[in-house]
C-alpha positions in Angstrom: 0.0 0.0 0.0 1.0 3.7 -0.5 2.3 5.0 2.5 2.7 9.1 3.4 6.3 10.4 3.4 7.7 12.8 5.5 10.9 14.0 6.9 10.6 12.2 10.0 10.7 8.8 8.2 13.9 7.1 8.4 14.5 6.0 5.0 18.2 4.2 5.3 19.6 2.2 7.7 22.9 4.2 7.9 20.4 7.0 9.0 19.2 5.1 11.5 22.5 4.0 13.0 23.4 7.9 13.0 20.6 8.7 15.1 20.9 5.9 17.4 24.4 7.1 18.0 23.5 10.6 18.5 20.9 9.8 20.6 22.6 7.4 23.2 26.0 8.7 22.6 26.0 12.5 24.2 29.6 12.9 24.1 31.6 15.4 26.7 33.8 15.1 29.9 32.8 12.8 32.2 31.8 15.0 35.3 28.2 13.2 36.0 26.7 11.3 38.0 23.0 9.4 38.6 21.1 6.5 40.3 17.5 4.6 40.5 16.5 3.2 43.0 13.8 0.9 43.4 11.5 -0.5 46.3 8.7 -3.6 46.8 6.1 -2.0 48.5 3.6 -3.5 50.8 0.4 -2.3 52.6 1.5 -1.7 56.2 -0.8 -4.6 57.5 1.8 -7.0 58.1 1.0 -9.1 54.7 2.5 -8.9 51.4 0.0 -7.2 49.5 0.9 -4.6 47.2 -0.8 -1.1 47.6 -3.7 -0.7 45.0 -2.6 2.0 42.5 -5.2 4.4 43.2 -3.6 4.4 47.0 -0.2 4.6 45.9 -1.5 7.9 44.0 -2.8 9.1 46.9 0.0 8.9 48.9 2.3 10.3 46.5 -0.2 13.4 45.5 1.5 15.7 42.9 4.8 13.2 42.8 2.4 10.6 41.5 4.0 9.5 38.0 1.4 10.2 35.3 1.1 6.0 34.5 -0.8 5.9 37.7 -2.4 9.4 38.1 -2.5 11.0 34.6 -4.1 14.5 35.8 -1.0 14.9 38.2 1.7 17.4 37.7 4.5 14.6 38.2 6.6 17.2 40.7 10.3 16.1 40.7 11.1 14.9 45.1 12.9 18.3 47.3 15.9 16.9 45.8 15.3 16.6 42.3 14.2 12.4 42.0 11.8 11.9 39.6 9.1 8.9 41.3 8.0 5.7 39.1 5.6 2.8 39.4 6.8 -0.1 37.7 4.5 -2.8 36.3 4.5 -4.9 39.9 3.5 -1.7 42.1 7.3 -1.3 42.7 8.1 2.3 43.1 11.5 3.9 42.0 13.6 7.4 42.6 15.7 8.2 39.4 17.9 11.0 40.9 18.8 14.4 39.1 22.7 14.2 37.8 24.9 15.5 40.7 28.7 15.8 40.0 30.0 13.9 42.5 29.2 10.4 44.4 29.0 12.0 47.9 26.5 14.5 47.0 24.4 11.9 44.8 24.0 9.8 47.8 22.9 12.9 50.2 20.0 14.0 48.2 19.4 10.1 47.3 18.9 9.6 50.8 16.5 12.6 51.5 14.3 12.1 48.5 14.1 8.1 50.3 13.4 9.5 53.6 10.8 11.9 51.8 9.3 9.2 49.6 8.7 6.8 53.1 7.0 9.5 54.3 4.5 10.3 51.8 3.9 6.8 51.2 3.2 6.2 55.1 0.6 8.4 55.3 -1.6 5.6 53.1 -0.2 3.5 55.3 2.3 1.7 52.9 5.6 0.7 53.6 9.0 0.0 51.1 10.6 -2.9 51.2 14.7 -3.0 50.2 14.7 -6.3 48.4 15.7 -7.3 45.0 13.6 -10.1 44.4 10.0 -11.0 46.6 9.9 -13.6 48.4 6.7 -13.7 49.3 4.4 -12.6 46.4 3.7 -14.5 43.7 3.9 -12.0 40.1 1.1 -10.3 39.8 1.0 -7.3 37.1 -0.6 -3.8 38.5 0.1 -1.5 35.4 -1.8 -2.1 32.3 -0.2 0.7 30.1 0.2 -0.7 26.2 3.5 -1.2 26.7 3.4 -3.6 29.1 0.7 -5.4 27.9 2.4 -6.1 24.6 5.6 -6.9 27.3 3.9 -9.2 29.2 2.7 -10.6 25.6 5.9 -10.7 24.4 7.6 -12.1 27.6 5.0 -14.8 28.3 6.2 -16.7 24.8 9.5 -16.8 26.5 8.6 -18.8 30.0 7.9 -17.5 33.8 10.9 -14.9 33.7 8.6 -12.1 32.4 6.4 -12.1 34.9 9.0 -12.2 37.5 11.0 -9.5 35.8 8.4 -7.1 36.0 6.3 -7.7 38.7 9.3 -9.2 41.6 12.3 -7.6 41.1 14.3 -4.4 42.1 17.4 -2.9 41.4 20.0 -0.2 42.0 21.1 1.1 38.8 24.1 3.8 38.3 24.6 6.3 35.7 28.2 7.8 34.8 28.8 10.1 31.7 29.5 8.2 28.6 33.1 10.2 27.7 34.2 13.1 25.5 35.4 10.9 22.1 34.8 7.7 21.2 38.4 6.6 22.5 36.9 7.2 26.3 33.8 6.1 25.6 35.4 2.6 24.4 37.6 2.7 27.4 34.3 3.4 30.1 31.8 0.9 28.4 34.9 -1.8 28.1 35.8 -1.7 31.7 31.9 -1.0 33.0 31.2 -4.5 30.9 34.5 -6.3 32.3 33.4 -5.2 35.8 29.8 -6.5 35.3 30.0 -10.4 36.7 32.5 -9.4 39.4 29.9 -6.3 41.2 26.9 -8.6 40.2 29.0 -11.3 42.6 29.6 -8.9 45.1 25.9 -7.1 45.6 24.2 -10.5 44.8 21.4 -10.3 47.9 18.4 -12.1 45.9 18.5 -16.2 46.5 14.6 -16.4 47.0 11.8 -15.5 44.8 8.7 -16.3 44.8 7.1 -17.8 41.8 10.8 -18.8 40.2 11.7 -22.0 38.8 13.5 -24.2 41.2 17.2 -24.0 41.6 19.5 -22.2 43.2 20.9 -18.3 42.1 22.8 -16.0 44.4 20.7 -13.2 42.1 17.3 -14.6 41.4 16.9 -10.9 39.9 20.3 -11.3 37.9 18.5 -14.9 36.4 15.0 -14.0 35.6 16.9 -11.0 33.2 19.6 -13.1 31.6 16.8 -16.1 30.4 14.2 -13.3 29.6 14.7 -12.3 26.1 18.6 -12.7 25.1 18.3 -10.9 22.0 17.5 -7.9 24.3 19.0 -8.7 27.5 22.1 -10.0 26.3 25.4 -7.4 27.0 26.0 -6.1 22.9 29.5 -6.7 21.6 32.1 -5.2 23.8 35.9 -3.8 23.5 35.6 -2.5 20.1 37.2 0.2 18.7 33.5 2.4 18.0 31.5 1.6 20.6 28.7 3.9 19.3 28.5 1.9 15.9 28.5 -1.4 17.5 25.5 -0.3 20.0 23.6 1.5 17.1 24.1 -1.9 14.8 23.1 -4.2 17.6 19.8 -2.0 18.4 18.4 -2.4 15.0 18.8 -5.9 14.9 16.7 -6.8 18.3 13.7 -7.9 18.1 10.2 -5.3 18.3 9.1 -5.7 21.7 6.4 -3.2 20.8 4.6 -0.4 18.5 3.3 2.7 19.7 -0.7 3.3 18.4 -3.0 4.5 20.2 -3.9 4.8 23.8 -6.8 1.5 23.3 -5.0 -0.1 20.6 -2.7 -3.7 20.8 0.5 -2.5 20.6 2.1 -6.0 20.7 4.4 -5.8 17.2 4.7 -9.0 14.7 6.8 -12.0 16.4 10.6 -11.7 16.3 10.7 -9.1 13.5 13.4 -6.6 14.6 13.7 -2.8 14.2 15.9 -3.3 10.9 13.1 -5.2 9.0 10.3 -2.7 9.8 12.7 -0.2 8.5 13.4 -2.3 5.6 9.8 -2.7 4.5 9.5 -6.0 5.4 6.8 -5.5 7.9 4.3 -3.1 5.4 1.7 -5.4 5.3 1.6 -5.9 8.8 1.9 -2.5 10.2 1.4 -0.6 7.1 4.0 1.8 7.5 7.4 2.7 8.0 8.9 3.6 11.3 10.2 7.2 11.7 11.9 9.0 14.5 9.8 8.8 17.5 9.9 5.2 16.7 13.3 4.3 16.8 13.5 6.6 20.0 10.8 4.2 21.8 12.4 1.2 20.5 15.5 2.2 22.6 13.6 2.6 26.0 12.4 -1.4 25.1 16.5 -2.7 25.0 17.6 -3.4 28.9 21.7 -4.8 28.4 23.4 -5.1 31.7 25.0 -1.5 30.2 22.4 0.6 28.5 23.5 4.0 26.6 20.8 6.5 27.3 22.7 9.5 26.7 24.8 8.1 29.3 26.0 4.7 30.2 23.4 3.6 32.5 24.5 0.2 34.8 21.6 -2.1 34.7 23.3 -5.2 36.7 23.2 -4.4 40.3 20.4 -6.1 42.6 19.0 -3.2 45.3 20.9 -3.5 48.4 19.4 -3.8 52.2 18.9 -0.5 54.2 20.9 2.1 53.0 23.6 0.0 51.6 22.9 0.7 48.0 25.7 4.1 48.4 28.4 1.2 48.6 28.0 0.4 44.7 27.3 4.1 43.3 30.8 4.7 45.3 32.5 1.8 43.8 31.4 3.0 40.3 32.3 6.1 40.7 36.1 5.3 41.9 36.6 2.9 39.4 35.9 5.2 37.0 37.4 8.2 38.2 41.0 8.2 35.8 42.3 6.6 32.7 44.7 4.5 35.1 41.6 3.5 37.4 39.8 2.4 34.5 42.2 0.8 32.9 43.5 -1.3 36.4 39.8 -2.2 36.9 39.3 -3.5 33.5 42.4 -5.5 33.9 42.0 -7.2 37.4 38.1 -8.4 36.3 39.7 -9.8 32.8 39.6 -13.0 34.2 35.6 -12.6 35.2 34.7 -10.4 32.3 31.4 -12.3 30.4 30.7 -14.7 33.0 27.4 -13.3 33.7 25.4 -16.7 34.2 28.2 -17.8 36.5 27.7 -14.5 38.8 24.1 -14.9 38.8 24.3 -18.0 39.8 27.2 -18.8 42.8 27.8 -15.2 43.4 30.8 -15.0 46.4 30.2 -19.1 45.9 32.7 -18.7 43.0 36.2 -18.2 43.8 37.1 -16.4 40.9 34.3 -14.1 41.2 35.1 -13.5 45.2 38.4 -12.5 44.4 37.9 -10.2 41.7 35.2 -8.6 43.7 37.3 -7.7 46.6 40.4 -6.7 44.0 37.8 -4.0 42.8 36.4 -3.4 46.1 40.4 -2.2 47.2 40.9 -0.8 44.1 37.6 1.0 44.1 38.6 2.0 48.0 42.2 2.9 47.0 40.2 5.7 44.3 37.7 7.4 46.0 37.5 10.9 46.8 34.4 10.6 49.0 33.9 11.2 52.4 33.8 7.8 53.7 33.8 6.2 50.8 37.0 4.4 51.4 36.1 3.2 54.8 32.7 1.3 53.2 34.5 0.5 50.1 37.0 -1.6 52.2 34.3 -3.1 54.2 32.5 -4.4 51.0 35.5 -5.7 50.1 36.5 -7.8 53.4 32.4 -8.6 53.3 33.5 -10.4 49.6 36.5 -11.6 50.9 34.6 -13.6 53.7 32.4 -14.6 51.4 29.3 -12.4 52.7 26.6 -11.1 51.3 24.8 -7.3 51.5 21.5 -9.2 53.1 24.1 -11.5 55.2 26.0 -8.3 56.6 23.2 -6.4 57.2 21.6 -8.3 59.8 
C-alpha cells in the first residue's frame, strides 16, 4: 500500500545507525553522576500485599508519575528524583545528575526519607529487596506497553512475569566520555566489571514464583533467560563503541509499537527494528517507522549496560537498608581516571562475560570473590568521597569472607 512520506521517516539504515548514536552517545567530559533506586512496597498490614494504584497515587499526590495518576503534575522529590511505578507496584527514585558520588548519595537519601513518608501516610511501607519472596507475580500496570511486554515475555517462560512484577534494582549512571576513545575505554571496563559487582551485591536467593534451583541473584537470572536478543550485553571492547550499539539495536527484536492509547501494541513476532525499517513489515503495520519510533524502540532494549545519553548500569540487585551508596561509590572510583579504568578493567579480565556464573554462585565462586574484593580495594584505593574508602574496604572484606549485603546487614 502507498504510505505518506515525511521528513521524519527514516528511509536508510545508515540513517538510523546515525541517530541511534546521537541519541545514546552524548559525548563530553565525564563530570556526572545518577542513580534509581527501586523498592517492593507492601500495605503496612503485616502481609504482602501490594498497595492498590489508586492508593499509591494518593499517597504520593503531585509526585504521582502520570502512569498511575494522569491529571498529576508529576513534581520532581525536594531533591530533584523523579518517582516511578513499575508494572508490579514497585516504586523507583531516578535522581537528578549530581557531580559527584557523595553529594548523589545525600540527596538520594532525602528524597528516600521523603518518599517513606509520603507513602506512610496511606499506610504503605518500602521494602529494600531485589527479588519477593513472598508474592507470587502479579501485574498492577496495564499501560500498552506492558501489555504487549507481558505478551511478548509470556512466549519466552515464567521470567517475564518475574522480571516485572518481583524484582528491584540499584542502577548507576556515569557520563558516557568526551570521544569515542573514552567512551570505548568506560563501556569496556563498566562490561569487564559486570560479573564481578553482580557477585559482590548479589542479595536475591529467593523469589517467589521462580523455577526451582539455586541463584545468588534470582533478579540477575529471571533477566539473563528473559529475552537474550534484548538482555544479552551487545559486543564489547571494540574500537567504536557507538556503531556497535547502534548496529546491535536495530537488529533486536520489536518488543512493541506505539498506536493508540486502546489499541494492541504487541508488534509481529521476532521481526526486529531493521526489517520494519526495511519494508519487510508493510503489510503488517502498514507503514514505516520514523523517528519517535526508533526513539521508543531504545527505551524497550535493557543490556546489563544501557546508553541513554549516558551509560546507565543495569546489573546491580537493590541492596538492604541504606547499603545501596556502597556500589554508586564503587562505580564512581573505578571510574574516576584513565589509570583506574584501565587497572579495573584489567583485574576483572579474568571474570569479564561470566554473567550466568555470577548470577548464579555469586561470592560461591572463587574467581568471582576474588575479583570482587580486588575492585572493592581498588575501588577504596580511588575514592574521593567522604567515607567512601572506609565502606568501600568493608565491601570488600564482606566479599573476601564470602558475605553477602543481606548477610552483613543483619
Amino acid at each position: 500500500m502507498a504510505m505518506a512520506l515525511d521528513s521524519a521517516l527514516l528511509t536508510t539504515r545508515a540513517a538510523a545507525e546515525a541517530f541511534v548514536g546521537g541519541v545514546c552517545f552524548k559525548l563530553g567530559p565525564p563530570t556526572l553522576i545518577g542513580a534509581e533506586l527501586e523498592w517492593l512496597t507492601a500495605r503496612s498490614d503485616g502481609d504482602c500485599t501490594r498497595p492498590e494504584l489508586k492508593t499509591l497515587a494518593s499517597a504520593l499526590g503531585d509526585y504521582a508519575p502520570t502512569s498511575i495518576a494522569p491529571s498529576s503534575s508529576a513534581r520532581p522529590l525536594p531533591r530533584g528524583s523523579y518517582v516511578t511505578v513499575e508494572p508490579g507496584g514497585q516504586i523507583e527514585i531516578s535522581s537528578a545528575p549530581s557531580d559527584s558520588a557523595e553529594q548523589l548519595c545525600r540527596w538520594l537519601s532525602d528524597d528516600a526519607r521523603f518518599l517513606r513518608d509520603l507513602l506512610a501516610s496511606q499506610s504503605i511501607h518500602t521494602i529494600a529487596a531485589a527479588a519477593d519472596a513472598d508474592r507470587s507475580p502479579q501485574r498492577l500496570l496495564t499501560l500498552p506497553r506492558y501489555c504487549a511486554m507481558a505478551e511478548r515475555f509470556a512466549h519466552i517462560g515464567p521470567y517475564g512475569a518475574l522480571m516485572m512484577c518481583n524484582t528491584t534494582a540499584t542502577q548507576v549512571s556515569v557520563d558516557a566520555g568526551r570521544d569515542v576513545a573514552e567512551v570505548a575505554a568506560r563501556w569496556t571496563a563498566l562490561d569487564a566489571i559486570g560479573p564481578a559487582l553482580i557477585a559482590a551485591f548479589a542479595c536475591s536467593p529467593d523469589m517467589a514464583g521462580a523455577p526451582e534451583g539455586t541463584w545468588a541473584s534470582q533478579r540477575m537470572r529471571s533477566w539473563l533467560h528473559l529475552d537474550r536478543a534484548r538482555t544479552s550485553a551487545p559486543p564489547s571492547g571494540t574500537a567504536d563503541p557507538i556503531a556497535a550499539y547502534a548496529r546491535w539495536a536495530l537488529d533486536v527484536p520489536l518488543m512493541c509499537v506505539v498506536r493508540g492509547p486502546e489499541e494492541n501494541w504487541a508488534a509481529p513476532p521476532d521481526a526486529t527494528f531493521a526489517d520494519w525499517l526495511g519494508g519487510a513489515l508493510d503489510d503488517e503495520l502498514g507503514r514505516r517507522p520514523d523517528h519517535r519510533d526508533l526513539a521508543y524502540h531504545l527505551t524497550t532494549l535493557f543490556p546489563p549496560v544501557r546508553a541513554n545519553g549516558h551509560l546507565e548500569v543495569r546489573y546491580i540487585d537493590a541492596q538492604p537498608g541504606r547499603s545501596w551508596s556502597v556500589p554508586i561509590l564503587a562505580i564512581d572510583a573505578l571510574l574516576s581516571r584513565p589509570d583506574v579504568i584501565a587497572e579495573a578493567t584489567a583485574v576483572a579480565a579474568g571474570t569479564a562475560q561470566r554473567w550466568w556464573e555470577a548470577a548464579e554462585h555469586g561470592l560461591g565462586d572463587p574467581e568471582l570473590r576474588t575479583a570482587a574484593e580486588d575492585l572493592l580495594l581498588l575501588a577504596a584505593a580511588s575514592s574521593t568521597s567522604t567515607g567512601g574508602t572506609e565502606q568501600l574496604d568493608a565491601a570488600a572484606d564482606r566479599c573476601r569472607r564470602g558475605r553477602t549485603p543481606a548477610e552483613e546487614d543483619r
